[in-house]
N, C-alpha and C positions, 0 to 999 in steps of 0.2 A: 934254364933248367933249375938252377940253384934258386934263383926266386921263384917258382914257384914250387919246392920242397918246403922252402921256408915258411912259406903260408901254408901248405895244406898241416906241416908238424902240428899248432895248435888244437886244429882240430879231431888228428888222429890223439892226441893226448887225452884232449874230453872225452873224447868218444872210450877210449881204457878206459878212463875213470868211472864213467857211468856204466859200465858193465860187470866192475868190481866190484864185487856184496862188500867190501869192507869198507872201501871208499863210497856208500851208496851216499847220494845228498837228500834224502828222504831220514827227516828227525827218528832216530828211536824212541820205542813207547815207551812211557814211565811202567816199571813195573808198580805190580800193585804190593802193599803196604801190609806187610803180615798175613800171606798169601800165599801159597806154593809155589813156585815160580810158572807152573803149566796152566794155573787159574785162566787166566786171560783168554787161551788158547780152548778152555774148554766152553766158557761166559762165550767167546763169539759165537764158537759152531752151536752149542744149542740156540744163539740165539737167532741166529740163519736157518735155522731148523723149522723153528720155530716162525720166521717170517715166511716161510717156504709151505709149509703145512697150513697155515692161516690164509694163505692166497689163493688154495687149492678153493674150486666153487664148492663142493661138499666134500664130507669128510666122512666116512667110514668109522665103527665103534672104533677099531686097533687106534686109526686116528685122533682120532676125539682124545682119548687115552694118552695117547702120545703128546699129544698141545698139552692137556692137565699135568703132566709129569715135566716138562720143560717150564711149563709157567711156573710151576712149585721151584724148581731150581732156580730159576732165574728172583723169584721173591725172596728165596733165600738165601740168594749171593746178594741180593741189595740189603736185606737185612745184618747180616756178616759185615756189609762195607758201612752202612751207618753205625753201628755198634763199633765196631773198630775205631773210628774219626771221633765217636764221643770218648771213649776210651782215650787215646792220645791227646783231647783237649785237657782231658783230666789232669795228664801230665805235663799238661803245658805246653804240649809239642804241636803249636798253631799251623803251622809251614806241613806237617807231615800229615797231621790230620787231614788239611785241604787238597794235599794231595792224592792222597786215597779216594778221595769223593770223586777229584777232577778226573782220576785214572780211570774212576767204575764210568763215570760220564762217556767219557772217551770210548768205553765198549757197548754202552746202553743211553745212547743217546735221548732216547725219546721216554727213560725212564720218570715219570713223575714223583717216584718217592725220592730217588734221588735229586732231583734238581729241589726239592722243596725242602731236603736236608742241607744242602747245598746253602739255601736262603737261607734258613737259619742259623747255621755255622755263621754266616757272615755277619749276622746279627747279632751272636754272642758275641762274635769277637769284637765287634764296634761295644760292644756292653763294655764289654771287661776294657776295650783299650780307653773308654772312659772314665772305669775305677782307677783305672791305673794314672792313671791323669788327675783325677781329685785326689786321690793320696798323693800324691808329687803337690799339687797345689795346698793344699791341708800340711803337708811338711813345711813347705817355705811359708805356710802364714803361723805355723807355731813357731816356727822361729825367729819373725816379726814379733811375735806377741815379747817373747825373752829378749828382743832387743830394745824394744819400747821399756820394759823397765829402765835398763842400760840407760838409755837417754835424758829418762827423767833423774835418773843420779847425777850424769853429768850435766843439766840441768843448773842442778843444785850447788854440784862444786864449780862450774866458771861461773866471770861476770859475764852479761849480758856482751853480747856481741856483734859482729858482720856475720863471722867465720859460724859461729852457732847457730843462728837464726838462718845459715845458708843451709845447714845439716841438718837441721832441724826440719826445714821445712823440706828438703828432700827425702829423707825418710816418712813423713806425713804421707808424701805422693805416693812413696810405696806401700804404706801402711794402707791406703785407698786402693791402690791398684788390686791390691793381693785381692781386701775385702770386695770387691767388684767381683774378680774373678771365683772368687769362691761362693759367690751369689749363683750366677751363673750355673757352674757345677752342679748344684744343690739343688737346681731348679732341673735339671737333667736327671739327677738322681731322682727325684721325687717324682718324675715323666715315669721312672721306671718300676717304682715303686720301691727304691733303695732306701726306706728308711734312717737306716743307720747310719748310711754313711751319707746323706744328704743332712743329718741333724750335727754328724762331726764339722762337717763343713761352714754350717748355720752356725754355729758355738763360737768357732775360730773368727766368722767374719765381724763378728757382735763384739767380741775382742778387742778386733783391731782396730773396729768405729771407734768402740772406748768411748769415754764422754767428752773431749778434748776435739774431735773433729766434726767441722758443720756438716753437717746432714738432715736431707729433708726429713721430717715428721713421718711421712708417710714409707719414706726405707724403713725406718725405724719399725712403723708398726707391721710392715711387712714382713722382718726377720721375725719378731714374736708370733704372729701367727703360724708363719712356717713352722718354727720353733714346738709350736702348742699339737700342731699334725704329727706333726712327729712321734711329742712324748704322745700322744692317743696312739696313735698308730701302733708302737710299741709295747705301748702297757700291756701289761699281760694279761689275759682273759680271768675274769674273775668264778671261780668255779660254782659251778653251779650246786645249789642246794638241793637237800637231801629230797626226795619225793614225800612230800606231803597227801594226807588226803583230802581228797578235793570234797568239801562241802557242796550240799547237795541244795542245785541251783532250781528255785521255786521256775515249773514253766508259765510264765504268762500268756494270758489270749491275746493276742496281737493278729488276728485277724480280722477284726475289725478295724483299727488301725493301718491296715495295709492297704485293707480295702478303700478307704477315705483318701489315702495318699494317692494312690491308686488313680480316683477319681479325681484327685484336686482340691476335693473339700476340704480346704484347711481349717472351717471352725470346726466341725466333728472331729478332724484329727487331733488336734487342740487338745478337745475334748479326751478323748481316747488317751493321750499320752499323759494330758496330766493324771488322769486316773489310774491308770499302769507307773506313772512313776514315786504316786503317792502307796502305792503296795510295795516298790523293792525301787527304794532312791538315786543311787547306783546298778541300775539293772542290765548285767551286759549283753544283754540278747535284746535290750532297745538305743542300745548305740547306734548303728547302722540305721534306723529309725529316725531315730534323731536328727541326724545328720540330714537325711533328704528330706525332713518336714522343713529346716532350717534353710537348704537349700531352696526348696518350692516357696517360702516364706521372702529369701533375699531375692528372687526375681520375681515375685506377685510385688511387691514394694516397689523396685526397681520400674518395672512395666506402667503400674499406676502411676507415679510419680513424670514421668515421661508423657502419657498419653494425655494425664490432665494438664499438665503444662502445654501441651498442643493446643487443649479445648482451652485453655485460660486465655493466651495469646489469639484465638479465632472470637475472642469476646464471650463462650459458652460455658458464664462462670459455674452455673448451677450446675451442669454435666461436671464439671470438673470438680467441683464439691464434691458432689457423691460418690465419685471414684475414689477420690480421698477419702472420705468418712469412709468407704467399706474397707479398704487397707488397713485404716488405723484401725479400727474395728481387730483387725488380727497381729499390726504389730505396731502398741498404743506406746511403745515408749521409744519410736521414731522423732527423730527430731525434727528433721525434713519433712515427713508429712504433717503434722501438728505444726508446722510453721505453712505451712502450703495450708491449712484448713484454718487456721487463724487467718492469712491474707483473705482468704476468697470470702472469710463470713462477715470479714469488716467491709471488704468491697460493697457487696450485696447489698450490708445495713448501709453502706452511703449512696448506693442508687436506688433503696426504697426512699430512705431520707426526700432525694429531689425529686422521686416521680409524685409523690405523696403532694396530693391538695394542701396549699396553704392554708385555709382552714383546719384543715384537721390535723397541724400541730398544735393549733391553741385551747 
């Protein structure tokens, strides 16, 4: 009888425990974060209210009403809990911010605005725990840079030595180390659009290369560019000028011109443009004009250039000639074609040359 007392004791012990509300083993909820303390309690019921009403297969106007006035509470308690969590990032208070958000999660599970504030939170604070980290990296390479004097003093007063050349060249290492690592940073900052403090970082590592340590050409010219984005980046917007009045812009006919383009015919458009550009030189209502005559022009060139070399190579000199002449015809100061219409007309004159009767060169 005493053995088996002693075994069932255990589990009349459990069995107390789990029926005791104070000893329950079910985690208590986080209260919510600047909240009344009965928040929680009311976030669920409406929102069981509200999943209960929504399952219903139709709904009644009272109804309908009823969903529209919970959904408004319920947008309104997630707006209440994001504005809260930004508010305490503000203060720096990363831990309590997160948990506001995690708490409202925990009652509105299937919230979108919240889980998408949620992602963001996490995001600034990777931000921030990365500034905070190039400032820490940025302190220890300004303080390389004050030590780097330091050394070239000492330098100066010993003689040459083991012990120096050993300090010497270990501080070097870390004089590189830092500048790596502050590359790096800079190159994060600049992901984020940190200007600022991606060009403090750029300044310190430039420093610490100094001109004394080997480095490739190409770091070098990397830190200057970075360097150059930066100061752009920064410069201050130059403000804009008083309103003038706008001179009064001659309309040209450019409808015939459109039309030619239009069609292809690049000698009338030619035509059309020089003539319209010899009335207003700079005319900016024929820029856009310009542009696609110039474009239709670089692949007529291109095209010929290609299809006669096809006819050249098939032995079809005289076809490929004339493909050439009429390109150059419209764009005469090609070099490529003019060297393409010079070959084909020398060829020509040396196979008139030997089909030609003997006789009749003399």
């Amino acid at each position: 009888m005493r053995d088996g007392r002693s075994a069932l004791a255990p589990l009349l012990l459990l069995s107390a425990l789990l029926v005791q509300p104070s000893c329950s083993l079910i985690p208590s909820e986080q209260p919510l974060i600047g909240f009344p303390p009965n928040t929680a309690q009311q976030v669920r019921q409406n929102a069981s209210e509200l999943a209960y009403l929504q399952g219903q297969p139709a709904h009644t106007p009272a109804q309908q009403k009823q969903i529209a006035q919970l959904s408004s509470r319920l947008q309104q308690f997630e707006r209440d809990v994001i504005l809260t969590a930004r508010s305490l990032e503000q203060q720096n208070h990363w831990r309590d911010a997160q948990q506001a958000l995690d708490s409202a999660i925990h009652l509105l599970p299937d919230s979108r605005a919240l889980h998408r504030a949620r992602q963001q939170q996490v995001e600034r604070r990777q931000h921030q725990e990365e500034r905070v980290r190039t400032e820490l990296e940025i302190h220890k390479g300004e303080q390389l840079l004050k030590d780097t004097v330091a050394y070239q003093h000492l330098r100066q007063l010993k003689e040459p030595g083991v012990l120096n050349w050993l300090e010497l060249k270990n501080f070097n290492r870390k004089r590189r180390a830092s500048a790596e690592s502050l590359q790096e940073h800079a190159q994060r900052a600049l992901a984020r659009e940190d200007y600022a403090l991606a060009q403090r970082a750029l300044k310190v590592a430039q420093g610490l290369y100094g001109e004394d340590l080997p480095l490739a050409s190409e770091v070098r010219e990397k830190i200057t560019r970075d360097l150059a984005l930066t100061s752009q980046k920064l410069r201050p917007a130059k403000p804009r000028p008083a309103n003038r009045p706008r001179k009064k812009v001659e309309k040209l006919p450019i409808a015939e011109l459109e039309q030619s383009l239009d069609a292809g015919d690049l000698v009338s458009a030619r035509q059309h443009l020089e003539a319209l550009e010899q009335r207003s030189p700079q005319p900016p209502q024929l820029r856009s004009l310009q542009l696609e005559f110039q474009a239709q022009l670089a692949s007529r060139v291109t095209t010929a250039l290609q299809r006669g070399n096809e006819l050249y190579s098939q032995g079809e000199i005289q076809r490929a000639l004339d493909i050439w002449r009429e390109a150059g015809a419209l764009a005469p100061d090609n070099l490529d074609l003019q060297a393409s219409i010079a070959r084909a007309e020398k060829l020509l004159e040396n196979l008139k040359a030997l089909s030609a009767p003997r006789g009749a060169e003399r």
